[in-house]
N, C-alpha and C positions, 0 to 999 in steps of 0.2 A: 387419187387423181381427181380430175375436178371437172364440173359439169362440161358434158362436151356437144350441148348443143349446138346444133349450127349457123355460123355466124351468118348465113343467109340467111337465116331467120328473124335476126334481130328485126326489131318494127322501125328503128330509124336510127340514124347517125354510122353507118354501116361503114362508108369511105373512113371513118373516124377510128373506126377500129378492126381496119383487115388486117394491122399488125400483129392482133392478138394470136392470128395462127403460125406468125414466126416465134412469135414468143414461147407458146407452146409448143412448138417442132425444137427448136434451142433448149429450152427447160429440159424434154424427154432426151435429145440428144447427151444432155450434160449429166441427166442423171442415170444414161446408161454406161457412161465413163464410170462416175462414182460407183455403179454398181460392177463394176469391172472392174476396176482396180481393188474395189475393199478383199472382191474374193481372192483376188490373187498374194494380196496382203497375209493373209489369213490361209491358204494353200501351206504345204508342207515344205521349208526351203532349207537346203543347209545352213546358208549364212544370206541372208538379206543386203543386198550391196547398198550400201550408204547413198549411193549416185541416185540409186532409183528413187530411195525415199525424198533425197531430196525434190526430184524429181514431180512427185507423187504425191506427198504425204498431206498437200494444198487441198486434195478431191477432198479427203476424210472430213473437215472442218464443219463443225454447224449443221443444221438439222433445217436448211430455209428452203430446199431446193424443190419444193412443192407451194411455196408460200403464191407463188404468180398465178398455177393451177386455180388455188380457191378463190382467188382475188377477183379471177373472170368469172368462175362459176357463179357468185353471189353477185355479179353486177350484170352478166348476161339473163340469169334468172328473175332479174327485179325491174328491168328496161320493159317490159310488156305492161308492169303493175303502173307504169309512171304518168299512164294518161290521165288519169282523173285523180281529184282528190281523196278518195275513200280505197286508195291502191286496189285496185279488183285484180283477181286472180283470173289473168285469160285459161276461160277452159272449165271454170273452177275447178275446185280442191279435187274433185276425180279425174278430172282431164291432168293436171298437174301431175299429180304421181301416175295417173298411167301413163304419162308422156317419158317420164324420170327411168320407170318401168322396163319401156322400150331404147331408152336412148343408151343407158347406164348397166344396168342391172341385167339383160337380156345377154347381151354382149358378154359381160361380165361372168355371168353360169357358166359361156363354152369355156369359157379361157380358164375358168376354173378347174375344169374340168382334165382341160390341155394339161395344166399345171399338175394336175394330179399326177397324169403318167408321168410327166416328167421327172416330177418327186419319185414315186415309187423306182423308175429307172435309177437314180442317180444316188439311194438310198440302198439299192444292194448292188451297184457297181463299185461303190464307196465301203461296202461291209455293214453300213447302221441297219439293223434289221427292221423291219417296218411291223411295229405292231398295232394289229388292227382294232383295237380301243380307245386309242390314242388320234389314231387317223381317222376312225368314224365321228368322234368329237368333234374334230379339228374340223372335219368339212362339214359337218352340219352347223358347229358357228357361223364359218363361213357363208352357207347357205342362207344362214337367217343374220344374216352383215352385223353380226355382233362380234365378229374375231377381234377386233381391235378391242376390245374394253377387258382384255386379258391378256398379262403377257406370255403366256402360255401357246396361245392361238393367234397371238399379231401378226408376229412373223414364221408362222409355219404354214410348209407346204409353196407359198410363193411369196415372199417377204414384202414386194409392194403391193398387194392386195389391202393391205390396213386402210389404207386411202378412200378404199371406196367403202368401206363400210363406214368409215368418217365423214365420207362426203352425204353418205344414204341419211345417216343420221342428222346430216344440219340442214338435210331437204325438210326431212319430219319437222324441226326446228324453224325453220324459214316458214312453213305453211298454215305450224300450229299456233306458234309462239310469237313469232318475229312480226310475221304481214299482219295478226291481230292486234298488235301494239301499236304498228305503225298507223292502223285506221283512228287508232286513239287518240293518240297522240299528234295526229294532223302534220303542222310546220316542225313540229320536234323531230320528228319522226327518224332522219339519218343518226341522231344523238340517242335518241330512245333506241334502236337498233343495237346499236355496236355498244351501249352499256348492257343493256341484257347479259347479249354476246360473254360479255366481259366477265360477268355476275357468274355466269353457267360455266364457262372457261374456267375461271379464275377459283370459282369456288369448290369444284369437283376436289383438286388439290390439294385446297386448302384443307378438307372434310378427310382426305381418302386417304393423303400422303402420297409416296410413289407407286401407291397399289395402281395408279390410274396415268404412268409416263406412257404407258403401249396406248392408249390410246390419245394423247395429246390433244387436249381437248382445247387446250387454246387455240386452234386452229381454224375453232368455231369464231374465233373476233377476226381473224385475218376473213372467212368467208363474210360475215358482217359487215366489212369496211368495203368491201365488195358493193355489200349492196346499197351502204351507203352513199357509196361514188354513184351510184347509178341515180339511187331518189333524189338526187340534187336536181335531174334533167327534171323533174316533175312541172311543169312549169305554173300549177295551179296554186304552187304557191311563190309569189315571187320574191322573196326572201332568199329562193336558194337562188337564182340567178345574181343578186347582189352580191351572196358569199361566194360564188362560183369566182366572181372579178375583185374582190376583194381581198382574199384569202391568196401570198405568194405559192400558188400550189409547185410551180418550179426549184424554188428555193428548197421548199420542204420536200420535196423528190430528192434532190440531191444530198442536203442534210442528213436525212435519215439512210441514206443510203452508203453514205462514207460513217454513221454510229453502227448500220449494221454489220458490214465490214470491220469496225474495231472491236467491235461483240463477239464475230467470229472466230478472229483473230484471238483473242481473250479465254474463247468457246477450248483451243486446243482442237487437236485430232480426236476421232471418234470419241467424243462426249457425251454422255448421259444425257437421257433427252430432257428432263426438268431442266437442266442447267442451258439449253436453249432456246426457250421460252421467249427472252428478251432482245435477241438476235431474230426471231423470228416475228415479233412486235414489230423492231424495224424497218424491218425490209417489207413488213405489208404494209406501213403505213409509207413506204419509200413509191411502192407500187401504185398505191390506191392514188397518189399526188401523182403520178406521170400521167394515170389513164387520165384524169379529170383535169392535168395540166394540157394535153394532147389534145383532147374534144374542144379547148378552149383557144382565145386568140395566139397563145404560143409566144408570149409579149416573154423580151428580157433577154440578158446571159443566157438563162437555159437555156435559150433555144439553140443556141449554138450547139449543144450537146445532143438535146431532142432530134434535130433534123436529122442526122447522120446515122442517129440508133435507131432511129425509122425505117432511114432507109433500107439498112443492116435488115431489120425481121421482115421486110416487107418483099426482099429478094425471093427468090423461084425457090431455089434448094429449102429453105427455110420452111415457107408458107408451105410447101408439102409436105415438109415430114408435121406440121401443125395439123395436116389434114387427117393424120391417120396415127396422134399423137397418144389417143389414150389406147389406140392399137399395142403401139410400142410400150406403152409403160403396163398392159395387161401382160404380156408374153416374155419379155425381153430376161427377165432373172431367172425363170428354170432351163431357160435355154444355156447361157452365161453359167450356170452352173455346173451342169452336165459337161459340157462343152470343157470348161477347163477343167472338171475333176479328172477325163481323158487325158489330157495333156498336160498336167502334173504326176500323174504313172507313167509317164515316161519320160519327163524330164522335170528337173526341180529348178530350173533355167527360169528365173525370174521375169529376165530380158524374151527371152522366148517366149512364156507364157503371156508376159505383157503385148507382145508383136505379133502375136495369134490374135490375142483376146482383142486387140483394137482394130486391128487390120482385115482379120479373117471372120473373126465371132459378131465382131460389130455389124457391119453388110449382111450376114448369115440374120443376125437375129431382126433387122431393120428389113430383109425382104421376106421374112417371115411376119414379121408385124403387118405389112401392108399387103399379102394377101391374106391374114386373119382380117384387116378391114375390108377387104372386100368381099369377101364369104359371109362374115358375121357380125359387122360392126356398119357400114355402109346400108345394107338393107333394113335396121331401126334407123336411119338417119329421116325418114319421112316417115311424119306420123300413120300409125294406121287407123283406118277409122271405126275400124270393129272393134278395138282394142278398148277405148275408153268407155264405149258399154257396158263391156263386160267387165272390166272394175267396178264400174259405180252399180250396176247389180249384184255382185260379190257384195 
């Protein structure tokens, strides 16, 4: 999941993008379907009724459905860099990660933690016996947000967790590697960003083969294009306002948006994650042209489409569940788990399981999401100011 700073924080263009928290309360919404329907897929059934897959089998598709996540994260985290020309890091490098510390990572421990019991519950009410070699591993990856770069530990214990340790990793990447190229590099700098990106993405693979699909590191160009979109506002150099009006960013929103959809399509039901790579190219470069078509005059066709899918994320039910979105995407799969391994022991009712798990489990796990953010995700949302001290003295 993806930086979840708060968009009242942004330094400017704020009306420009209060969509982003429907986009994110939609995103977590859709991907606590998909996470609800795979397990029930994958549940014990006599006979799998044809209706339902038909039904169904759309969620399984593509591996994009976190692609929006990093999209904001890398352009919410680059909007502070964009006042000056030498991109400064507000806070510098220790306020930075102790800000990440608190916003992301903090949060992150309890819920891991939450996750643990869940696991161990739902692991000898299932019969897997839980060995504790295996499980002491597992959480100390975890702890030290290296579980993604093995598929051993990606998805153990709470399966979207990978996210954040992808996401920790392209902070280190963004602070170490990226914002120092950028000062380099000057007017280049959106182009020198997202090739890096590409270079580090692209090549891990190339080098590693599939030892390195648990951690999908192309992931790191979609957070890139993020930040891309954003150093265009720089206004110190005016080049990017030129390309800002020059470039159909509308066309290319929608372009790439009906290639990602044929990708997907292409991609098949649950697919290997290497093999969607380029579905997930797509769709963040589908993304990164809406935010930056959005901030702009809104000229053309597109708009026709723009105004209306604005208005859509910018609705009340929406923009809440965006408020306590990376709530929902920490908790939401060991609940969805437990929850229906109960109610597959007593019935193998597909239909059942599915009208539980949407109707009953869904609300069960979304009000349990949002008082985890208010307990433990709400109280990092304003920095502390003792906090970044005590980093930069560490």
């Amino acid at each position: 999941m993806v930086d979840r700073t708060s968009l009242e924080t942004a330094p400017k263009r704020r009306e420009d993008t209060a969509y982003f928290f429907g986009v994110r309360g939609l995103t977590a919404l859709v991907i606590m379907i998909f996470h609800c329907d795979v397990m029930i897929w994958y549940l014990p059934h006599r006979v799998l009724p044809a209706l339902y897959g038909a039904l169904t089998s759309w969620l399984r598709y593509g591996d994009f459905r976190v692609v929006p996540f990093f999209v904001i994260s890398g352009y919410l985290l680059t909007l502070p860099a964009t006042r000056a020309a030498d991109w400064p890091l507000r806070r510098g490098l220790s306020g930075f990660f102790s800000r990440r510390l608190e916003r992301v990572v903090f949060p992150y421990y309890i819920a891991l933690a939450v996750s643990l019991v869940f696991f161990v519950v739902w692991r000898e009410y299932v019969g897997i016996p839980v060995h504790l070699g295996p499980l002491a591993a597992g959480t100390l990856a975890h702890l030290l947000l290296i579980h993604n770069l093995s598929a051993r530990t990606a998805l153990y214990i709470n399966d979207t967790l990978w996210t954040v340790g992808l996401e920790v990793q392209c902070y280190v990447l963004m602070a170490l590697v990226f914002f120092p190229l950028m000062r380099r590099t000057g007017a280049w700098a959106p182009v020198a960003v997202v090739a890096a990106a590409a270079a580090i993405g692209f090549a891990l693979p190339a080098v590693f083969g599939h030892t390195v699909d648990s951690t999908r590191p192309w992931f790191a160009v979609v957070f890139a294009l993020g930040m891309a979109a954003a150093a265009l506002e720089n206004r110190a150099f005016p080049v990017f306002a030129r390309v800002e009006r020059a470039v159909p960013w509308g066309a290319i929103w929608i372009v790439f948006a009906l290639v990602g959809i044929g990708l997907t399509i292409l991609e098949g039901p649950d697919p290997p994650y290497w093999r969607c790579w380029p579905s997930v190219m797509a769709f963040g470069v589908s993304f990164t042209s809406l935010v930056i078509y959005l901030r702009g005059a809104r000229r053309g066709p597109p708009a026709g489409l723009a105004r209306p899918l604005v208005a859509l994320l910018e609705t009340k039910p929406l923009a809440f569940l965006g408020r306590f979105s990376y709530s929902i995407y920490l908790t939401h799969f060991p609940i969805y788990r437990l929850l229906l391994a109960i109610v597959a022991a007593r019935t193998d009712s597909v239909w059942v399981q599915g009208a539980l798990g949407l109707f009953v489990f869904t609300p069960l796990c979304l009000a349990f999401a949002y008082g985890f953010h208010v307990w433990f995700e709400r109280p990092f949302q304003k920095a502390s100011p003792q906090l970044a001290p005590a980093v930069a003295a560490a």
